[in-house]
KEDOPA-523656 format. One line per field, with one value per residue (C-alpha): residue number from 1; z negated, x negated, y. Coordinates in steps of 0.05 Angstrom, whole numbers. Example, Ala and Ser with C-alpha at 12.3 -4.5 7.8 and 13.67 -1.06 7.14 Angstrom:
<atoms>
num: [1, 2]
w: [-156, -143]
u: [-246, -273]
v: [-90, -21]
</atoms>
This chain:
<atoms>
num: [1, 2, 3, 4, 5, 6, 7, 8, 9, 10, 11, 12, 13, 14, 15, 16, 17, 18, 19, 20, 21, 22, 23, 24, 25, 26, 27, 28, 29, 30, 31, 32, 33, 34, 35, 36, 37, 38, 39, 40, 41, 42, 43, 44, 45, 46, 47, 48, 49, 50, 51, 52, 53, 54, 55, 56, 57, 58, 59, 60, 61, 62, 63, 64, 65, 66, 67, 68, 69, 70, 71, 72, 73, 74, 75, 76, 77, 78, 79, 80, 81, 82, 83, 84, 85, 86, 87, 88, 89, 90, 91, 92, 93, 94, 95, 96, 97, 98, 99, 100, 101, 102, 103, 104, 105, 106, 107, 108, 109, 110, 111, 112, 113, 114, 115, 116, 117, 118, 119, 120, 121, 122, 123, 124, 125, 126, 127, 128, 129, 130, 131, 132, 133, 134, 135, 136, 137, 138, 139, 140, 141, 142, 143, 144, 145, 146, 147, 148, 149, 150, 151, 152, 153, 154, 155, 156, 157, 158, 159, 160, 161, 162, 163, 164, 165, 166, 167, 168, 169, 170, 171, 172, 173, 174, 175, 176, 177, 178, 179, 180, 181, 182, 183, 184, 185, 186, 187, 188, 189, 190, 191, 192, 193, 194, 195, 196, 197, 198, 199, 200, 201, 202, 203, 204, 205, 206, 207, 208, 209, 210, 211, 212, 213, 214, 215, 216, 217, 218, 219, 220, 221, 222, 223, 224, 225, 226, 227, 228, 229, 230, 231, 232, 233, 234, 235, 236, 237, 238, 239, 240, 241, 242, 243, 244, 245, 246, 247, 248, 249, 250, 251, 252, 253, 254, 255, 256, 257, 258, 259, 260, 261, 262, 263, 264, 265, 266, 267, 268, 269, 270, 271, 272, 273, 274, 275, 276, 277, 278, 279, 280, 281, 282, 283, 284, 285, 286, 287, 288, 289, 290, 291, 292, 293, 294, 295, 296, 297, 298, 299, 300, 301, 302, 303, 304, 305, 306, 307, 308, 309, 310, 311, 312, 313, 314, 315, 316, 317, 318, 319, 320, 321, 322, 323, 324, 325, 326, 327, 328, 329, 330, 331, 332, 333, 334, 335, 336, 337, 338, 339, 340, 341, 342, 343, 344, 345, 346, 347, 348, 349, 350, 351, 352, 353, 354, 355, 356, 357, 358, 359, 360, 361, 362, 363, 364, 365, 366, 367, 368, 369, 370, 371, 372, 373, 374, 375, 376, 377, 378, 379, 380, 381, 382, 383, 384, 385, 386, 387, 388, 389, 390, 391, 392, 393, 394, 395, 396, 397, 398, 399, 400, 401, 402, 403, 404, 405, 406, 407, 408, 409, 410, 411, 412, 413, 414, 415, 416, 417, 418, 419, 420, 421, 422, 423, 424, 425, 426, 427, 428, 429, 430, 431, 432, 433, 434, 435, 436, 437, 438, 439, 440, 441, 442, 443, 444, 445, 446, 447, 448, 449, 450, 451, 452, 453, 454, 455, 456, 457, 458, 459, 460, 461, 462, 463, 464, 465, 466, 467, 468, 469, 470, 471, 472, 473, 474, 475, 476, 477, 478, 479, 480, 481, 482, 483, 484, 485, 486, 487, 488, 489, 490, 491, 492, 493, 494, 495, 496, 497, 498, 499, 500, 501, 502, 503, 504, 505, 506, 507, 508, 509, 510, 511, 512, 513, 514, 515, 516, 517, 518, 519, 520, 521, 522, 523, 524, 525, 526, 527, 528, 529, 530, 531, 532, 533, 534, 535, 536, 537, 538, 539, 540, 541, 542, 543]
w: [-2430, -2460, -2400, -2400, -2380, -2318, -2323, -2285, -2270, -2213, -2211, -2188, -2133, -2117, -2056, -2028, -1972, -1966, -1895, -1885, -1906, -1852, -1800, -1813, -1819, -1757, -1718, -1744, -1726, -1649, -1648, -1671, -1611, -1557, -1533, -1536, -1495, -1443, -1434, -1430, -1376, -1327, -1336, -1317, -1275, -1228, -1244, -1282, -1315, -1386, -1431, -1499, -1522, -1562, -1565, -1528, -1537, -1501, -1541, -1607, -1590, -1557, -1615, -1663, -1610, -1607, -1679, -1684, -1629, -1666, -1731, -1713, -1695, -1762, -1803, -1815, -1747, -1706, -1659, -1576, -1547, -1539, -1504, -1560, -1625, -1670, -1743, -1764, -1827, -1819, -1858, -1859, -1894, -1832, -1790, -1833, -1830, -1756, -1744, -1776, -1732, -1667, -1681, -1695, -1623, -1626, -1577, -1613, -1584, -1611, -1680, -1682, -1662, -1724, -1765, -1738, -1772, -1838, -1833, -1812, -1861, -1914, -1891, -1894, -1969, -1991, -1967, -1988, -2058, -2070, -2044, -2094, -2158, -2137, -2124, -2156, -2107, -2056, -2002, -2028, -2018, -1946, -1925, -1957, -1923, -1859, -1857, -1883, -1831, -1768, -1781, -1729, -1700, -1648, -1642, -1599, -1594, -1559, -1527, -1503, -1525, -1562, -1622, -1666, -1662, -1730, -1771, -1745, -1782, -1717, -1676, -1718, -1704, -1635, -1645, -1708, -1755, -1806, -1819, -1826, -1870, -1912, -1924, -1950, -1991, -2024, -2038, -2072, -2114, -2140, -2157, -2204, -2223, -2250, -2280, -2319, -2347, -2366, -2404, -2431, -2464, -2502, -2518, -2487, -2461, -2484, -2425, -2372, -2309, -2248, -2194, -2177, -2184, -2130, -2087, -2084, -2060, -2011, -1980, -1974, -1939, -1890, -1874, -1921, -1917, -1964, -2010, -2015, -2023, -2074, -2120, -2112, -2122, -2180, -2215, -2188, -2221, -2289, -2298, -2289, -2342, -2390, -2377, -2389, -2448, -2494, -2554, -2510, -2516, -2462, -2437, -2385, -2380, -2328, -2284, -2288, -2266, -2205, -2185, -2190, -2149, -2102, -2088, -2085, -2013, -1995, -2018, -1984, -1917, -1944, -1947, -1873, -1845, -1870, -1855, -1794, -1735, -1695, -1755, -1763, -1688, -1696, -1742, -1708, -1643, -1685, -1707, -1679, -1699, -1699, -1717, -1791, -1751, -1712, -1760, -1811, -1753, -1740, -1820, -1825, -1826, -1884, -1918, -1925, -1971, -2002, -2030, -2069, -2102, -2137, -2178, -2218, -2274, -2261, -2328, -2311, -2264, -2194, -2187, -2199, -2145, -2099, -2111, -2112, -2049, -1992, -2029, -2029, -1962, -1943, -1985, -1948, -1886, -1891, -1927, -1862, -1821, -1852, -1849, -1914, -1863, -1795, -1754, -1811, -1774, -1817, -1875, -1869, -1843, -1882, -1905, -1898, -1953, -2000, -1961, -1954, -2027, -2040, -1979, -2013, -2086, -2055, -2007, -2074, -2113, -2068, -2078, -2008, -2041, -2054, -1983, -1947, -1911, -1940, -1917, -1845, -1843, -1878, -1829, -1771, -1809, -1808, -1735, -1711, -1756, -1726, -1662, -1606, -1635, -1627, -1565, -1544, -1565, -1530, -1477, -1479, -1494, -1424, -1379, -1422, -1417, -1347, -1298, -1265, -1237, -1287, -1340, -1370, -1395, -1343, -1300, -1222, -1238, -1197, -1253, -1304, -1273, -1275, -1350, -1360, -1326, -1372, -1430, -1403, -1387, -1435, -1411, -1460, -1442, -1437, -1386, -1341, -1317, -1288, -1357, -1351, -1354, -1393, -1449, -1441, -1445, -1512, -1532, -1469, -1465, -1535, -1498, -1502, -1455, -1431, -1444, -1448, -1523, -1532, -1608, -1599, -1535, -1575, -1557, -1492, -1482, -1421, -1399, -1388, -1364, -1315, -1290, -1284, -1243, -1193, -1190, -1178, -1134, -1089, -1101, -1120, -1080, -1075, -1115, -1164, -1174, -1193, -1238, -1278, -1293, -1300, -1351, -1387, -1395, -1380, -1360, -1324, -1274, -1264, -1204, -1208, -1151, -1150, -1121, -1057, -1027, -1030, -1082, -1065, -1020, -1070, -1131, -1094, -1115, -1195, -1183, -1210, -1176, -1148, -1168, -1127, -1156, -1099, -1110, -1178, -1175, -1233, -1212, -1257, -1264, -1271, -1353, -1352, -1408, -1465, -1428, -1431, -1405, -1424, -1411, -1451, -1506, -1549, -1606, -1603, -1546, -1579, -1627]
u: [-594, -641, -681, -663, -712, -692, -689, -746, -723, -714, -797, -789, -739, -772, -819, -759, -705, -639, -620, -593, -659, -699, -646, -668, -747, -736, -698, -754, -800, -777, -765, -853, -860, -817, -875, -924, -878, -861, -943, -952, -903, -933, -994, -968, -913, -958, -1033, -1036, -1090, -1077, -1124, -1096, -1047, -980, -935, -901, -965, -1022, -1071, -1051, -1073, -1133, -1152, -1147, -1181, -1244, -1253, -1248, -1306, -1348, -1339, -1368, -1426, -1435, -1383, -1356, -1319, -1337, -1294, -1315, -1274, -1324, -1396, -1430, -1459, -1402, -1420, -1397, -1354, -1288, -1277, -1204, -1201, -1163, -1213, -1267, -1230, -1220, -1291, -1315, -1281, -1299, -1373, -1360, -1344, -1270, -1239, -1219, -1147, -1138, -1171, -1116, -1056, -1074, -1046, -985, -955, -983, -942, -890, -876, -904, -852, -797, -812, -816, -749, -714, -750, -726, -657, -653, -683, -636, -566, -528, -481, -512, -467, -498, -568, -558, -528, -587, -640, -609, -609, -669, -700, -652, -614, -618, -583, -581, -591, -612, -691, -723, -651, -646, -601, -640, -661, -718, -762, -806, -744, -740, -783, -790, -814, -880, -896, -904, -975, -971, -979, -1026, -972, -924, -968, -985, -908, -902, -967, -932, -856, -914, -940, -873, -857, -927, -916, -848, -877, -935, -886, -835, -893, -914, -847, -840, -912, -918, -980, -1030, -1088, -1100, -1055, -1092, -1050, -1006, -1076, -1108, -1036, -1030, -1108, -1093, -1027, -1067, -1132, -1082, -1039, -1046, -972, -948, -1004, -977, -910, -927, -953, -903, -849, -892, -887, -820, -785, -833, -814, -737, -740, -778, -725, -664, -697, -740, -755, -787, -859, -901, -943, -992, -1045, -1006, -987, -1056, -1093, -1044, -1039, -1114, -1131, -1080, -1101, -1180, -1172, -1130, -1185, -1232, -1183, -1181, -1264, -1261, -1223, -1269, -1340, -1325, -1309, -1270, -1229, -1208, -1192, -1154, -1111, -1099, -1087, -1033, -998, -929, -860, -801, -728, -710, -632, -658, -681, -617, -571, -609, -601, -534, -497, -529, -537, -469, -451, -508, -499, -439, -495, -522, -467, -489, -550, -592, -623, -696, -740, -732, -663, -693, -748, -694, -660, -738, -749, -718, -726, -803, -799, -767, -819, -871, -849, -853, -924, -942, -916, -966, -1041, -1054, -1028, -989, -942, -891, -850, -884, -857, -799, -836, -793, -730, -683, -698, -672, -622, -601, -593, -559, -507, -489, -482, -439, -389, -383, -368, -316, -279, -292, -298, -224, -196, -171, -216, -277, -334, -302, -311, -376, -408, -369, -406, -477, -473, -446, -506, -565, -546, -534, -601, -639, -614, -628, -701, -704, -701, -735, -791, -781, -784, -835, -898, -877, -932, -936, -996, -1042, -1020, -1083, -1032, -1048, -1110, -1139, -1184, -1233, -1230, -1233, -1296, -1327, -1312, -1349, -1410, -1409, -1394, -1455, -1508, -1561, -1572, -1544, -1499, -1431, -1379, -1345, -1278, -1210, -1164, -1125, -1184, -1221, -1173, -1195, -1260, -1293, -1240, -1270, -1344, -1363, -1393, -1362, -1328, -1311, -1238, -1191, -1147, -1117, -1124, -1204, -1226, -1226, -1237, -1200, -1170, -1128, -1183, -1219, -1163, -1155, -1229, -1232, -1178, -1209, -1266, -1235, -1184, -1247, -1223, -1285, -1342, -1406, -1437, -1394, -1380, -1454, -1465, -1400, -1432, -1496, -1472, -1432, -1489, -1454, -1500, -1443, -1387, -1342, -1301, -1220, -1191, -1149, -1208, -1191, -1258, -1333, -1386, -1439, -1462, -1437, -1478, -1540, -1583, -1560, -1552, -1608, -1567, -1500, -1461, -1387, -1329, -1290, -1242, -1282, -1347, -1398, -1453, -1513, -1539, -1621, -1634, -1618, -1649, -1597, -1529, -1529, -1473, -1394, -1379, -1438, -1413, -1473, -1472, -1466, -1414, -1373, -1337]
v: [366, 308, 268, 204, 155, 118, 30, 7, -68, -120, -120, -185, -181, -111, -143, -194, -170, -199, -200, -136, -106, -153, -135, -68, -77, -106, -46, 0, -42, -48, 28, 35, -3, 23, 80, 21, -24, 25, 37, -40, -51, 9, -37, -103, -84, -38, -47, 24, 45, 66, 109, 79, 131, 125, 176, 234, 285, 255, 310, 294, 223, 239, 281, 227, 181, 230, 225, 149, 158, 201, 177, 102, 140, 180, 166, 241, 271, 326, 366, 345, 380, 443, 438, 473, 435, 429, 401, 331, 343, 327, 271, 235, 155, 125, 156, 132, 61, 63, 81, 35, -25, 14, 9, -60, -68, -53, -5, 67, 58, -5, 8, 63, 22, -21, 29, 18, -32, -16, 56, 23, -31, 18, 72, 18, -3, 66, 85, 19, 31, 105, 84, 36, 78, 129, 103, 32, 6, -42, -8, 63, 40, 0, 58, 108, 66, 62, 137, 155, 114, 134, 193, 242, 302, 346, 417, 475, 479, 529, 542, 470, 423, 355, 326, 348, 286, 316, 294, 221, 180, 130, 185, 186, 116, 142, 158, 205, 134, 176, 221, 168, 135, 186, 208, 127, 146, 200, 160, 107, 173, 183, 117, 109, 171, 160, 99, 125, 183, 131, 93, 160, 173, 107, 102, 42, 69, 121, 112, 149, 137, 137, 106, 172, 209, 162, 153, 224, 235, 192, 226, 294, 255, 222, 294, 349, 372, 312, 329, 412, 377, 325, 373, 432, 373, 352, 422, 441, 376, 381, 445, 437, 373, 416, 473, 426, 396, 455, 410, 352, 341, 375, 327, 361, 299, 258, 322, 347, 295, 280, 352, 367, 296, 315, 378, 362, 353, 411, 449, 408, 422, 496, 504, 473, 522, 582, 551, 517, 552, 492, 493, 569, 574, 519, 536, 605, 561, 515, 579, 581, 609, 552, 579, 551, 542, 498, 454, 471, 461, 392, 361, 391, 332, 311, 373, 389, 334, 338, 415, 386, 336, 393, 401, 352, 359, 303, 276, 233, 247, 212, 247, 319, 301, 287, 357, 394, 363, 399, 469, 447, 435, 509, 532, 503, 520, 596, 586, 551, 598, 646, 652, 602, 544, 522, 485, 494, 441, 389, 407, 374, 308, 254, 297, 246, 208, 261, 284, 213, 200, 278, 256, 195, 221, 284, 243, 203, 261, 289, 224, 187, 122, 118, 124, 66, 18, 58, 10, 17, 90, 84, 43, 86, 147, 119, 94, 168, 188, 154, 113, 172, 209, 147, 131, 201, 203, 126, 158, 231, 182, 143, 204, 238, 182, 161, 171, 240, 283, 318, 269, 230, 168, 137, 151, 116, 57, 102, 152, 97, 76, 142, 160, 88, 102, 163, 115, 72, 126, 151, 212, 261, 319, 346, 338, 384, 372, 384, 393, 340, 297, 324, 306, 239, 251, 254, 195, 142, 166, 208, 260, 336, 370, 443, 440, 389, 407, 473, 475, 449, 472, 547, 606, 618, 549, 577, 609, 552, 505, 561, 567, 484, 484, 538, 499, 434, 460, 487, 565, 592, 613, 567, 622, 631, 551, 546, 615, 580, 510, 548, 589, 537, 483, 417, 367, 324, 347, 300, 305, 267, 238, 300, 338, 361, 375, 343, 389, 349, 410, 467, 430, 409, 465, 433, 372, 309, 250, 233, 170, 154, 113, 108, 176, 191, 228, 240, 292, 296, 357, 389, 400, 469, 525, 538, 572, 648, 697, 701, 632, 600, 559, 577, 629, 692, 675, 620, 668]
</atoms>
């Protein structure tokens, strides 16, 4: 097999959408927005108070929230969701970005909704753009970007019956926009890359190509799984080429450089996880098994037709990404769901554009194009294919963010009052708090708190939740209230309007001042001497 270099034309039609395309730019667009809508109206419609979040997890938000926060402060990100000191050394670009505009007066929640459209329209060009490289017919690529961008599927998840929102690329413009962006990132990667190794085969250019380098830096700052896949797609497809063709040149400078910047912050994420303790119990809190039916069962539909695409040899390069791809992204999944990594279920973050391209280019093979009113059953095809999973997810997403106890979405204005006082107030000090607020916490005021993220608030996340909620709940004894905040050296208790009873009596012996916001109270407590005991969230205790 000799590789064939792929045609690289219609540059100049390549930023232009015919109306189709808008139509479709449009739709995704809408969908980005629906979570963000549904928020907005809760506000307006009944006087709400909403913390800023965008999506179905209200940590995941939060967590991204709390390092805008901190990094406006000092640039690099620490974690706030423990009392103790925690070093500031997480650094992530669109944290750095964000930051940036919030100490430039800009709310954190809004600096992070800015994203949003950039993912979004990002996301959209990618897919339209590998749709394009990848398949000829106009019909072929309409119908590759419409399911790359919508397809969706249900299947049994945990034994209930839904659709796995990981694998619909509108579900992570519901508050996951970094990972959205960086999957865009990466499609980018592949295009340069493609380009630079085109220019490398005719000689048209003899430099040094740095955009895939640079592109692919950026996918692994943004969300390291599309920098591990990048560069096992990278290798995987190189290697197959150089298989299929034995007397072609090996030419290791453009791979090198894009694997080696690509992976210079996966071993950046790697070093964090050994010499930072947040970090390691993290990822030992993120570790979780998820059934590889589930998610087979879920892309069935397209992979199907798209095992019959393998039949064929591809000759250049895109074509063999597409066919790397989803046996990267098995791969990757069963390294995450070992101690190197976690939460394998982003690995397949973005597998519909393959799959997409392999459906097409199988139905095509198996001689669907010559039945009778093909475009009809087509389009039939692609609407069974995304509309009922979208519509499905519409509205998982409704009953999910409505307002409910013990959800932080939306808070009392009293509450909202008492987080800014703590906002306002330069006394320093930590926060101690009911869980549910606490998540809230280090995103509205910058201060720490006791527990309020299960994958930050480590060790004993449950633990804690579980001791708060004693507290709060006015289970514990007088003595035994004060021994805990003793021990865990907050300087701030901050009582919700969920609180049934008064601890202005219980605290007194701790307590510096008292300051009421209606339901909300904030006690400030004496400066106590460094925390001691099993609940102190000082070292040795912490590990």
């Amino acid at each position: 097999m000799v590789e064939r270099p792929p045609v690289l034309g219609r540059a100049p039609a390549r930023w232009r959408l015919d109306r189709f395309e808008l139509a479709i730019l449009a739709v995704f667009a809408a969908l980005s927005v629906w979570v963000l809508a549904l928020d907005l109206y809760q506000v307006a419609a009944h006087g709400l108070v909403w913390t800023g979040t965008d999506g179905f997890y209200l940590v995941d938000q939060m967590q991204y929230l709390s390092w805008i926060r901190d990094a406006a402060h000092q640039v690099l990100a620490s974690n706030l969701f423990v009392l103790r000191h925690t070093p500031a050394d997480y650094f992530q670009p669109a944290v750095v970005v964000s930051g940036g505009l919030s100490a430039l007066g800009i709310a954190p929640w809004l600096t992070l909704l800015l994203w949003k459209p950039v993912a979004v329209i990002a996301a959209f060009y990618g897919v339209r753009e590998y749709a394009r490289r990848s398949l000829e017919a106009v019909w072929a690529c309409r119908a590759a970007l419409v399911l790359g961008l919508f397809f969706g599927s249900f299947t049994i998840i945990y034994g209930s019956f839904g659709v796995l929102g990981d694998l619909f690329p509108a579900f992570l413009s519901w508050g996951y926009t970094f990972g959205l962006l960086a999957l865009a990132v990466m499609l980018f990667a592949l295009f340069a890359y493609e380009r630079a190794r085109v220019r490398a085969m005719t000689g048209a250019v003899r430099g040094i190509a740095w955009a895939p380098a640079l592109l692919g830096a950026l996918a692994s700052s943004l969300h390291p799984w599309q920098g591990e896949l990048l560069i096992m797609v990278l290798v995987g497809s190189e290697l197959t080429l150089w298989q299929g063709d034995r007397r072609a040149p090996r030419r290791l400078k453009l791979p090198a450089l894009t694997v080696i910047a690509t992976g210079i912050p996966l071993l950046y994420y790697a070093v964090l996880g050994h010499v930072d303790l947040s970090w390691q119990l993290a990822r030992v809190a993120s570790k979780h098994a998820f059934s590889i039916l589930t998610i087979l069962l879920a892309v069935a539909p397209l992979l199907l037709p798209a095992l019959v695409a393998y039949r064929r040899r591809p000759r250049s390069f895109l074509p063999v990404v597409t066919r790397v791809w989803p046996i990267v992204a098995v791969v990757i999944y069963l390294l995450s769901a070992t101690d190197v990594s976690a939460t394998p279920l982003h690995a397949f973050e973005g597998i519909t554009v393959p799959l997409s391209i392999l459906a097409i280019e199988g139905l095509q093979r198996l001689g669907v194009g010559r039945l009778p009113a093909k475009r009809a059953l087509a389009v039939l095809a692609v609407a069974v294919a995304t509309i009922p999973a979208t519509a499905w997810e519409l509205r998982s997403a409704k009953q999910l963010i409505a307002p409910s106890p013990g959800n932080a979405n939306f808070i009392a204005r009293d509450e909202q009052r008492a987080l800014q006082y703590l906002a306002d107030t330069r006394q320093s000090g930590g926060v101690l708090t009911r869980f549910y607020l606490g998540t809230v916490v280090p995103a509205e005021t910058g201060r720490r708190t006791f527990v309020g993220d299960c994958l930050w608030s480590q060790p004993n996340c449950s633990a804690r939740a579980q001791l708060a909620q004693l507290l709060f709940d006015g289970s514990l004894s007088p003595e035994v209230t004060r021994t805990f905040v003793t021990q865990i050296g907050a300087r701030f208790v901050l009582a919700d309007c969920q609180t049934p009873a008064d601890m202005t009596s219980v605290l007194a012996p701790l307590t510096q001042s008292v300051h009421r916001f209606g339901c909300a109270t904030v006690y400030m407590l004496h400066s106590l001497s460094p925390p001691s005991g099993p609940l102190a969230e000082s070292p040795p205790n912490a590990a």
